[in-house]
MARKELO-123734 format. One line per field, with one value per residue (C-alpha): x, y, z; residue in one letter; residue number from 0. Coordinates in pm, 1 decimal, decimal comma, m for minus. Layout:
BEGIN
u: c(X;...)
v: c(Y;...)
w: c(Z;...)
rest: c(a;...)
nr: c(NUM;...)
END
This chain:
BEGIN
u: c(m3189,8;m2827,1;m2768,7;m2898,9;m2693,6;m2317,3;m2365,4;m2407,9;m2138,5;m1898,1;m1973,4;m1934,7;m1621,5;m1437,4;m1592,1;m1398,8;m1126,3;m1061,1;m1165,3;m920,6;m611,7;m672,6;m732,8;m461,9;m229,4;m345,6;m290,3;67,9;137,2;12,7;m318,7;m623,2;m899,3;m1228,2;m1465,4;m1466,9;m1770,3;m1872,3;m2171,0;m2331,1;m2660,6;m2785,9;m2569,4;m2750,0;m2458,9;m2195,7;m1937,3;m1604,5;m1273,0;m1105,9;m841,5;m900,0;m1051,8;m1200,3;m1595,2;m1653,8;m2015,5;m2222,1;m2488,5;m2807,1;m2671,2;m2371,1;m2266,0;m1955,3;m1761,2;m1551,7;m1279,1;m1287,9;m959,4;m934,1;m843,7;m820,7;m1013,9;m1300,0;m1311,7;m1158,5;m905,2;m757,1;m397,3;m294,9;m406,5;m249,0;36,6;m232,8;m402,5;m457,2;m374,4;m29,3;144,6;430,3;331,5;439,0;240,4;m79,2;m22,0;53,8;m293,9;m438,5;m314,9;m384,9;m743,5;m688,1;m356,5;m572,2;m818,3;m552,4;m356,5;m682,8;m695,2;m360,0;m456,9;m806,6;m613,9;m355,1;m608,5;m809,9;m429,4;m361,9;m700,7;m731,3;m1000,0;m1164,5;m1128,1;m1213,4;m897,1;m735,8;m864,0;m1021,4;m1388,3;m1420,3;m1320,8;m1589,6;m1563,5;m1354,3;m1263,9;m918,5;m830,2;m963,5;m768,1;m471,3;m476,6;m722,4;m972,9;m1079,2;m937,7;m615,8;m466,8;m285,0;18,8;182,1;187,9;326,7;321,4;517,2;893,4;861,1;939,2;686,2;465,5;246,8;m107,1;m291,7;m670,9;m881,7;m975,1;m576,8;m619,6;m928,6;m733,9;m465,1;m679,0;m811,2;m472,6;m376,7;m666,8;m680,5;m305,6;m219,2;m2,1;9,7;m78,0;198,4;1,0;174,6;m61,7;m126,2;m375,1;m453,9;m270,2;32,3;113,6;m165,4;11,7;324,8;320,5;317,0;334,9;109,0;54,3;m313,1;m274,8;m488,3;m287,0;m486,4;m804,2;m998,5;m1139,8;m1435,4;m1558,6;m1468,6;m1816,4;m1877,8;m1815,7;m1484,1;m1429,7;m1649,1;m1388,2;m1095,9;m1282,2;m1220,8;m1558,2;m1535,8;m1348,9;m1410,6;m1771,7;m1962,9;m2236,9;m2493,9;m2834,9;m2885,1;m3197,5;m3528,4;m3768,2;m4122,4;m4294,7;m3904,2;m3825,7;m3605,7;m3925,2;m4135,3;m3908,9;m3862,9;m3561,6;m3425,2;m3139,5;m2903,8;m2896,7;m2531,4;m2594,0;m2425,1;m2508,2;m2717,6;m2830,1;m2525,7;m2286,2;m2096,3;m2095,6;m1765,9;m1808,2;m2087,9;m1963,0;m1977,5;m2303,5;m2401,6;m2258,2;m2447,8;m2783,4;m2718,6;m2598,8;m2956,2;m3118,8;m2906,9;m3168,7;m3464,7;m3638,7;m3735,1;m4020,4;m4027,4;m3894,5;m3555,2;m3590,6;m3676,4;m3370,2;m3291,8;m3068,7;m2898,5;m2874,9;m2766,3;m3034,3;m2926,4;m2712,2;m2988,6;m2958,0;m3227,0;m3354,2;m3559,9;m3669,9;m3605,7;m3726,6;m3504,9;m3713,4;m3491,9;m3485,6;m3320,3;m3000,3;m2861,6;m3105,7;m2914,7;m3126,7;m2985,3;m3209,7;m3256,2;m3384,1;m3475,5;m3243,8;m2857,5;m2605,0;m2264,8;m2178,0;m1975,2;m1569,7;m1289,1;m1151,3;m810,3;m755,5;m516,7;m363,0;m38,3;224,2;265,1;529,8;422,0;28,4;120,9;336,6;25,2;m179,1;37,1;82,6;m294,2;m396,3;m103,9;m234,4;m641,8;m502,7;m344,2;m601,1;m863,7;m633,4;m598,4;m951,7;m1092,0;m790,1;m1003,5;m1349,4;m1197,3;m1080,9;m1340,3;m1209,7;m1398,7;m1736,4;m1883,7;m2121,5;m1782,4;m1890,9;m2130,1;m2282,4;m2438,5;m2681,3;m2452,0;m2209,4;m2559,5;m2616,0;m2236,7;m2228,8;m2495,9;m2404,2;m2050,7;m2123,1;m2400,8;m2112,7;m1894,2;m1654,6;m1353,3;m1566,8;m1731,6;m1339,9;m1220,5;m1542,7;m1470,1;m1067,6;m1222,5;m1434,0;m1129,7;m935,0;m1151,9;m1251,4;m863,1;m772,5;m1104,2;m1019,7;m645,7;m826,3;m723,1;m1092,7;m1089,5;m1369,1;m1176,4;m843,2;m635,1;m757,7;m645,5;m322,9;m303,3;m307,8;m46,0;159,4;113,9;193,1;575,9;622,8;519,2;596,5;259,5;m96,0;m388,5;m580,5;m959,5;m1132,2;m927,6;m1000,2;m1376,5;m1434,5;m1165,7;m1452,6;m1724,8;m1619,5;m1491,9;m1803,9;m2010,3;m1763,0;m1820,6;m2192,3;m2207,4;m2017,9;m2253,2;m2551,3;m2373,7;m2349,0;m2651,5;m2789,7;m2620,3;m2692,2;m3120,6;m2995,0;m2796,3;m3085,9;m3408,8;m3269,6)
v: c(m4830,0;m4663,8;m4716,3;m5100,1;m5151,0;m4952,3;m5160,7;m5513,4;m5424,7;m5271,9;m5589,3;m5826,3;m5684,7;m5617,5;m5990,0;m6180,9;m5984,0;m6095,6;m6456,7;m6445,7;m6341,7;m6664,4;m6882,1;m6755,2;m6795,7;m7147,0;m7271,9;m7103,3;m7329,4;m7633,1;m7664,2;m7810,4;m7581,6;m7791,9;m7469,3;m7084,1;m6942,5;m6522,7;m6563,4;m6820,2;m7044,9;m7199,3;m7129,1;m6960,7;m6980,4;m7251,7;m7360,6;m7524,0;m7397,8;m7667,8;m7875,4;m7696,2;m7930,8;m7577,1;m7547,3;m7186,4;m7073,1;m6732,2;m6801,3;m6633,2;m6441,0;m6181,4;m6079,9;m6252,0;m6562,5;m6845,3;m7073,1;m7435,5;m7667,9;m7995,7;m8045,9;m8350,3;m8190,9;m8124,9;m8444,6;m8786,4;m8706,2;m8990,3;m9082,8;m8958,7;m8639,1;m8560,6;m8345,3;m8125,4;m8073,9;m7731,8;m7841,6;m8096,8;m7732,2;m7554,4;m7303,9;m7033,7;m7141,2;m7180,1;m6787,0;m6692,2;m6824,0;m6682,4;m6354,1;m6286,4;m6230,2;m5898,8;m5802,7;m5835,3;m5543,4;m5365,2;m5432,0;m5347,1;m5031,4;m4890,9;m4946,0;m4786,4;m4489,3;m4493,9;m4510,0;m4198,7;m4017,7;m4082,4;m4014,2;m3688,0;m3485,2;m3194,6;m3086,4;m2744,3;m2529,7;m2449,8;m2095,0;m2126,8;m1937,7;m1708,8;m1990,3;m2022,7;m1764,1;m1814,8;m2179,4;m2286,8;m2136,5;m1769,7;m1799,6;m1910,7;m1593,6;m1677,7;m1466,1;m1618,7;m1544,4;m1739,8;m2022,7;m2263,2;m2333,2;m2585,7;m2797,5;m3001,7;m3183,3;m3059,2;m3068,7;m3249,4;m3089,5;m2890,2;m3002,3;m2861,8;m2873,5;m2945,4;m2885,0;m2822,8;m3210,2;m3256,1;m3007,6;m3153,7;m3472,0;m3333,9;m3212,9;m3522,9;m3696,2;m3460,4;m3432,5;m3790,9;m3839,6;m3538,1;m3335,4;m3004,1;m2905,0;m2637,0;m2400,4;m2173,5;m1961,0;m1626,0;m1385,4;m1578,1;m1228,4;m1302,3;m878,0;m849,9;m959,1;m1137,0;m1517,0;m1638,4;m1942,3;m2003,7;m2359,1;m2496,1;m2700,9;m2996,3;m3210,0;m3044,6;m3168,5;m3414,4;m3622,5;m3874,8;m3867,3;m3728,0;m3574,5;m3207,2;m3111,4;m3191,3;m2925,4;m2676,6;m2712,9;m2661,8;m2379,3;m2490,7;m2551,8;m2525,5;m2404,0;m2046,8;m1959,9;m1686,1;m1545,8;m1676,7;m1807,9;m2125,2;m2324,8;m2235,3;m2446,6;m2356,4;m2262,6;m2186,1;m1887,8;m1790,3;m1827,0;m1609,3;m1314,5;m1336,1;m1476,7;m1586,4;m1822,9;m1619,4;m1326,0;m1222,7;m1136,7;m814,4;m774,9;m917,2;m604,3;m339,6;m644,5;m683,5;m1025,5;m1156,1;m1555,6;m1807,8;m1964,5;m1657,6;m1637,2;m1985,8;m1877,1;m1580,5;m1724,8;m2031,1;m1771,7;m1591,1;m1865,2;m1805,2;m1645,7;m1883,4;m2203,7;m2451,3;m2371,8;m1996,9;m1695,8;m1500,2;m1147,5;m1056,5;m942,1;m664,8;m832,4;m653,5;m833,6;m801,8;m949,8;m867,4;m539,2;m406,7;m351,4;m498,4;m496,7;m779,6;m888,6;m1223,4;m1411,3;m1774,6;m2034,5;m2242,5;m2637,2;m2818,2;m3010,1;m3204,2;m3032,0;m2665,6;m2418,0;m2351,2;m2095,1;m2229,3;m2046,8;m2290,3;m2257,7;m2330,8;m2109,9;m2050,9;m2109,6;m2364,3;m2305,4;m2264,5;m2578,9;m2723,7;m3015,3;m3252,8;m3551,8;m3679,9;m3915,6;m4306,1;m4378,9;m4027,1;m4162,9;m4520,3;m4383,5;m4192,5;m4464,9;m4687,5;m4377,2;m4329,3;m4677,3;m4679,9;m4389,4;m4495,5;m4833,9;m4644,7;m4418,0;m4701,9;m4969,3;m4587,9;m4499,1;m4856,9;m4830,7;m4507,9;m4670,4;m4995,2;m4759,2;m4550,1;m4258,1;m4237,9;m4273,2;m4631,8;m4430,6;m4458,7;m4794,5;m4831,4;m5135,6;m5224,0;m4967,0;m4680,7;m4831,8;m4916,1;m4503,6;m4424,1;m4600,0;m4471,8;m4106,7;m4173,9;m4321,3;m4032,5;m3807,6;m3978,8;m4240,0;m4152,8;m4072,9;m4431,5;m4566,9;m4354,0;m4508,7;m4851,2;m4820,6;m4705,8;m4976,3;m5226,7;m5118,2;m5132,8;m5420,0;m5581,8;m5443,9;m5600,7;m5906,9;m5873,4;m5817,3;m6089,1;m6203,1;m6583,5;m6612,7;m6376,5;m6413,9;m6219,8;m6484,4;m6759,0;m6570,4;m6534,0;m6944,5;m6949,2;m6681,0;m6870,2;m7194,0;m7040,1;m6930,1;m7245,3;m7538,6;m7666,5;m7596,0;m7444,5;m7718,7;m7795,9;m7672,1;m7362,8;m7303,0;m7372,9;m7141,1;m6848,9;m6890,1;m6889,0;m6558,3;m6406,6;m6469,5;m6282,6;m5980,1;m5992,5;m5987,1;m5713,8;m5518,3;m5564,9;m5510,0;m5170,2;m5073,6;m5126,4;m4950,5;m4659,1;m4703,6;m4667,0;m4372,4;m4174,1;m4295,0;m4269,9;m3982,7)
w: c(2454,2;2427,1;2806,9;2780,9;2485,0;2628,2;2953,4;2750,3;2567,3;2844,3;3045,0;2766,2;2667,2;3003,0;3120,7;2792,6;2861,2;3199,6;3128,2;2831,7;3055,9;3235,9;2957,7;2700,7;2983,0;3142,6;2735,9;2718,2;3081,4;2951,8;3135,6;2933,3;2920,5;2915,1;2904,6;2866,3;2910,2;2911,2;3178,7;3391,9;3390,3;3099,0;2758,1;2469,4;2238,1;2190,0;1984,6;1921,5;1755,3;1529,9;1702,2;2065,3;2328,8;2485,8;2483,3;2441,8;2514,5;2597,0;2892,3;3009,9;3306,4;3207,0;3538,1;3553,8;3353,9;3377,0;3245,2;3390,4;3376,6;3419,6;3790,5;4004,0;4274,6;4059,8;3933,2;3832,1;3569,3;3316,6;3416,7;3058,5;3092,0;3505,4;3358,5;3216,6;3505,1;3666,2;4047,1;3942,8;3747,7;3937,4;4166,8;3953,6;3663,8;3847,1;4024,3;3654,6;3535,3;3811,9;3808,5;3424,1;3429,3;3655,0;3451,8;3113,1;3244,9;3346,3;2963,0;2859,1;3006,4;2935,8;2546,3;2585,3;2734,5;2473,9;2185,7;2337,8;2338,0;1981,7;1839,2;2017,6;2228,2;2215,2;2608,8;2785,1;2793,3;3156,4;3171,0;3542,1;3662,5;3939,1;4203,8;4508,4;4783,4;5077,8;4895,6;4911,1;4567,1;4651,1;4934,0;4725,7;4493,4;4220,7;4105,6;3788,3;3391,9;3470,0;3247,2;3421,1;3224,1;3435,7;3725,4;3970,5;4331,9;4596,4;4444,4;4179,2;3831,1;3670,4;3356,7;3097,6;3204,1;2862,0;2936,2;3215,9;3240,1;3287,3;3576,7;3723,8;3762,3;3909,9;4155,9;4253,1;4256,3;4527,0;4706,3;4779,5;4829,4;5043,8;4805,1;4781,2;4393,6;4284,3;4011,0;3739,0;3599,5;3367,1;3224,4;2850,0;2689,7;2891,4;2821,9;3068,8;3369,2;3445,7;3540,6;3876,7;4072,0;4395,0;4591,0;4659,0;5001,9;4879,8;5165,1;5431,4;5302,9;5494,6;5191,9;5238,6;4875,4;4501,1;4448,4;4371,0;4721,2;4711,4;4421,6;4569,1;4913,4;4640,2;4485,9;4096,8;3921,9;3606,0;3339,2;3215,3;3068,3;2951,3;3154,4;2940,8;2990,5;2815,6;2758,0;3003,8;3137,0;3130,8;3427,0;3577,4;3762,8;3466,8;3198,2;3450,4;3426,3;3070,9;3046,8;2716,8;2593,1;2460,9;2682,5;2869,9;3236,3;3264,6;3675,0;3961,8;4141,7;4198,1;4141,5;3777,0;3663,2;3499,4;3405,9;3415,3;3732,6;3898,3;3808,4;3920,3;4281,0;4310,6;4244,7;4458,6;4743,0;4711,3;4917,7;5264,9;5398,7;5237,7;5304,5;5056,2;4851,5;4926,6;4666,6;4702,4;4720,2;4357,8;4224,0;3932,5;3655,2;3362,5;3038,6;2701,9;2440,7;2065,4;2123,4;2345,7;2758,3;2959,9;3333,7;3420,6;3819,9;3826,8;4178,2;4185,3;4356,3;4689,4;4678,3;4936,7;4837,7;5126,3;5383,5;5234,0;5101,3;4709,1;4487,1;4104,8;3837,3;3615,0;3301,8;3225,8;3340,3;3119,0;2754,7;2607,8;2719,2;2511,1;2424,3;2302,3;2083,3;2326,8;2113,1;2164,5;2000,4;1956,5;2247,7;2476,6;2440,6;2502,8;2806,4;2926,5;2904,5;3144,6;3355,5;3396,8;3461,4;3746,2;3887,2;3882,2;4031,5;4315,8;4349,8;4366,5;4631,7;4846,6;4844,8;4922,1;5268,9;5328,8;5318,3;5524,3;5808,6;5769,7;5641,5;5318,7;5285,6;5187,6;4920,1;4644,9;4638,1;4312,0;4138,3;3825,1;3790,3;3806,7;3574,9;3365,7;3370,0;3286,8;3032,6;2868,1;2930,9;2852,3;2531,6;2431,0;2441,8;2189,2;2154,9;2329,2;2689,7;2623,3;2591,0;2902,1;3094,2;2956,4;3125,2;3461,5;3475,0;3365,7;3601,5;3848,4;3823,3;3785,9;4089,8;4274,1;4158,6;4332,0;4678,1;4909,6;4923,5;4903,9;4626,8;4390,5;4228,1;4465,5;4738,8;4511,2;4520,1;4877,5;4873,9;4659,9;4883,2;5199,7;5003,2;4876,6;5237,5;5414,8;5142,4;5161,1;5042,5;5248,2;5432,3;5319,9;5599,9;5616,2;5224,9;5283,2;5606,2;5417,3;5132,2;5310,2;5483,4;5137,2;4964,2;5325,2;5248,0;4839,4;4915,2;5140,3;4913,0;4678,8;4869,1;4975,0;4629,3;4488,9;4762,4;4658,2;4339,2;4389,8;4641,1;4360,8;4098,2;4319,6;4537,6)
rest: c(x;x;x;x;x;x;x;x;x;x;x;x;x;x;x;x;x;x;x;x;x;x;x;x;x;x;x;x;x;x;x;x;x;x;x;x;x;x;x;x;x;x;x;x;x;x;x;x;x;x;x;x;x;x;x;x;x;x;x;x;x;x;x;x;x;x;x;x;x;x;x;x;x;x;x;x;x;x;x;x;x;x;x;x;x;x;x;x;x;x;x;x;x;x;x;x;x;x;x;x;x;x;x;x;x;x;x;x;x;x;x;x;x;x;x;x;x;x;x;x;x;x;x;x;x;x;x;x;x;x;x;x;x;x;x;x;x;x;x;x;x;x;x;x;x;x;x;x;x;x;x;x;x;x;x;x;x;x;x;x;x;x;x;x;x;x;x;x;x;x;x;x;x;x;x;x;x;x;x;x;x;x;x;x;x;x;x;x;x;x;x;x;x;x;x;x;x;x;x;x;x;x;x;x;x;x;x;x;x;x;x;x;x;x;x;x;x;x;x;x;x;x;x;x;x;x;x;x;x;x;x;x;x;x;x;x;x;x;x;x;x;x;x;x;x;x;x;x;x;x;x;x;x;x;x;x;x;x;x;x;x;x;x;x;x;x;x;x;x;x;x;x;x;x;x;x;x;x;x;x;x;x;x;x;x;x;x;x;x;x;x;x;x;x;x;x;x;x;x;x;x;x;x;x;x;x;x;x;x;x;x;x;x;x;x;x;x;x;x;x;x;x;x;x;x;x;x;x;x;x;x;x;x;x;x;x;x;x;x;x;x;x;x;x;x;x;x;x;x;x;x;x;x;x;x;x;x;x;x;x;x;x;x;x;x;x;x;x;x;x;x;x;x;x;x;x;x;x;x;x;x;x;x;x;x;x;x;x;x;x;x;x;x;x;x;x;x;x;x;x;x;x;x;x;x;x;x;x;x;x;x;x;x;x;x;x;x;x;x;x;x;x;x;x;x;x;x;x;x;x;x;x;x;x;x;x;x;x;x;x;x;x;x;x;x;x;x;x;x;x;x;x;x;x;x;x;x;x;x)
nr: c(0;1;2;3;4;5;6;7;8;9;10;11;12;13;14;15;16;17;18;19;20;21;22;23;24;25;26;27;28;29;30;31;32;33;34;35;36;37;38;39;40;41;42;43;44;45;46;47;48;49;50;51;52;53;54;55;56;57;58;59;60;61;62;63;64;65;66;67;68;69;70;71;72;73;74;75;76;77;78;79;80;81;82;83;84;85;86;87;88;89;90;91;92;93;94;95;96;97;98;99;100;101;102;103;104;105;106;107;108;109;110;111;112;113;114;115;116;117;118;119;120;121;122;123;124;125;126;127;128;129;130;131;132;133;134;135;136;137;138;139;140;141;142;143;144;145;146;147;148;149;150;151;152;153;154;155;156;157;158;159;160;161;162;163;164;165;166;167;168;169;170;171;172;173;174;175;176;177;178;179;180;181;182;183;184;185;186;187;188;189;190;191;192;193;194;195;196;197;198;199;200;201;202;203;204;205;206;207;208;209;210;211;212;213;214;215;216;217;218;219;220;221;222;223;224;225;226;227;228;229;230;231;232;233;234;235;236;237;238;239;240;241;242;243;244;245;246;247;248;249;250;251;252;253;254;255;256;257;258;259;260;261;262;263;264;265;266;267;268;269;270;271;272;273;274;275;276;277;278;279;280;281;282;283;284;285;286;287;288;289;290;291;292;293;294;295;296;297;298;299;300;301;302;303;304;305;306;307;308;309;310;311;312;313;314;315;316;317;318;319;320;321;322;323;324;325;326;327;328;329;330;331;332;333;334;335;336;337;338;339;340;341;342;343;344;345;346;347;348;349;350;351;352;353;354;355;356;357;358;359;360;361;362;363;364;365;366;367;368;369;370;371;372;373;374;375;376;377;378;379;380;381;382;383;384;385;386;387;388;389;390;391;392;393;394;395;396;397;398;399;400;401;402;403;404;405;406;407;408;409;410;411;412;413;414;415;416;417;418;419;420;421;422;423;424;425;426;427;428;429;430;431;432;433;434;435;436;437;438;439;440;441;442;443;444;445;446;447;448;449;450;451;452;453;454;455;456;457;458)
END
């Protein structure tokens, strides 16, 4: 029920929005709005505002929304009413309307990012695991205990790295525009070793998706954790050997075991040698269970993840990190905010180029369904995740709409381009085959996506 109702309201909201943009600004340029409607089909819900000539209505299917003008090629318009007519406005006044539903989600954004600065978070501090073997990061110089302090791309100036989230973003920044990640990091008792600076060559990785595998190639996890065993499913490898929540791992055989990360590793390393639905070697563990020391066998069971062997044992792995509260001022949040919705654009426009040439993979594409499932989870874990997923999704969805895709408003603007270059307007037949193959390339998008979404759901 709390995933139907974040989605209805996450599309509800981010649809009026958009439709807004265009309406608020087709008003301000003297257009007359005859409709504005959140959905299409059949309206459940209409009504009029006092004075406005605008029918405003919510219809039975939300995906999507509208805002008709009156326009001469839509329909015979009263010679009194031609100089409020959408098609006889100055060019620059029908690219404004046009252009304002995709700058609203993006407005939209850069507030939802500013509110989550100024109310605060609660986010894992930047004290990093034991980073993968042989990853990028153990080859770098980590071993695991340090806090990154600060950070920065190639040259550019350094700055304070607030959480581990901050970090994680960096990270994927980088990663998917081919800069090197400059690290300053330290021992959290700084009288424990001096500071030091180290680089993690991000620009030589070959990125095709931001999924887990990416991180695992960069060697960052996760922030620092406890070895501890968490809660254990019945009938798990974990319950078998008597495993309780609550015990500290101490070591895995003759090896000592330092974070929960580490830990992770080692018993996903245990089924190199297996095959899917056979045993590891049973394996002597050393815990700590209420001041006492324990040896238990425990025998992880292998599943295959992406045809790869990984040994399970059934239970969760880590405590909870050390977090930081991370809240910032009125003009430094608002800042961020704009910052972060620049940066998401980019990162969006860059990896779509990727996935048009082929260099990404076409499974970053996701639909409804997915967005359906985020927004549940995002809102089960509070308010200012659900607000973070609500700006991802805005943006998102303003910078599809700038695509130069006929049947969207970016291909609107693209008419309007080649009309200021060329002093005339696109021809009929040109505008009707340009749609015709906009709408093919909007549909195969979307059948691409919600194939990924049953995939990532089913699979």
């Amino acid at each position: 029920m709390l995933t139907l109702l974040a989605f209805v309201v996450a599309l509800g909201l981010l649809i009026a929005i958009h439709e807004y943009g265009h309406y608020r600004v087709a008003v301000a340029c003297g257009v007359k709005v005859l409709k504005f409607s959140i959905g299409f089909g059949k309206p459940l819900y209409t009504w009029r505002c006092a004075g406005k000539p605008t029918e405003f209505s919510i219809s039975a299917l939300p995906l999507g929304g509208y805002v008709k003008m009156l326009d001469e090629r839509e329909g015979p318009v009263d010679a009194a009413e031609r100089h409020l007519a959408f098609n006889n406005k100055p060019l620059r006044s029908r690219a404004a309307v046009v252009a304002a539903g995709p700058m609203a989600n993006l407005l939209l954004a850069a507030l939802l990012y500013s509110v989550v600065n100024w109310g605060g978070t609660e986010e894992p501090k930047a004290v990093l695991a034991t980073p993968v073997a042989e990853s990028m990061a153990a080859r770098a110089g980590l071993v695991g205990g340090e806090w990154v302090a600060q950070a920065a791309f190639n040259d550019e100036p350094l700055e304070d790295v607030r959480s581990f989230t901050d970090l994680r973003w960096r990270l994927t920044q980088g990663a998917m525009t081919g800069q090197d990640l400059r690290l300053v990091v330290t021992q959290e008792d700084a009288s424990q070793a001096p500071t030091r600076e180290l680089v993690l060559p991000l620009s030589q990785l070959d990125v095709s998706e931001v999924d887990a595998r990416l991180f695992r190639r960069i060697g960052l996890m996760g922030p620092l954790t406890q070895p501890l065993i968490g809660d254990v499913m019945a009938d798990g490898a974990a319950a078998k050997a008597g495993l309780q929540a609550g015990d500290l791992v101490l070591r895995m055989d003759d090896l000592p075991v330092t974070d929960g990360q580490q830990l992770r590793e080692m018993i996903r390393a245990s089924a190199s040698a297996s095959t899917a639905g056979q045993g590891v070697t049973p394996q002597s563990w050393q815990i700590e269970r209420a001041g006492q020391t324990l040896i238990l066998m425990v025998t992880p069971q292998v599943q295959l993840e992406a045809d790869l062997p990984v040994a399970k044992i059934g239970a969760f792995v880590g405590s909870a990190p050390a977090m930081v509260s991370v809240r910032y001022g009125f003009w430094e949040g608002l800042w961020g905010g704009v910052v972060r919705t620049w940066d998401v654009s980019v990162l969006t426009l860059q990896m779509m180029g990727k996935m048009l040439v082929g260099e990404a993979s076409l499974k970053n594409l996701s639909g409804p369904l997915t967005i359906a499932d985020y927004a549940g989870k995002s809102a089960s874990l509070g308010w200012a995740s659900y607000l973070l997923f609500l700006a991802l999704i805005s943006v998102s969805l303003g910078v599809l709409n700038l695509l130069p895709l006929p049947v969207l408003d970016g291909g609107h603007l693209m008419y309007y381009l080649w009309e200021a270059v060329t002093g005339r307007s696109i021809s009929e037949v040109w505008m009707a085959r340009l749609h015709r193959g906009g709408l093919a390339i909007l549909l195969m998008m979307m059948t691409i996506a919600l194939f990924n979404d049953l995939q990532r759901l089913l699979g």
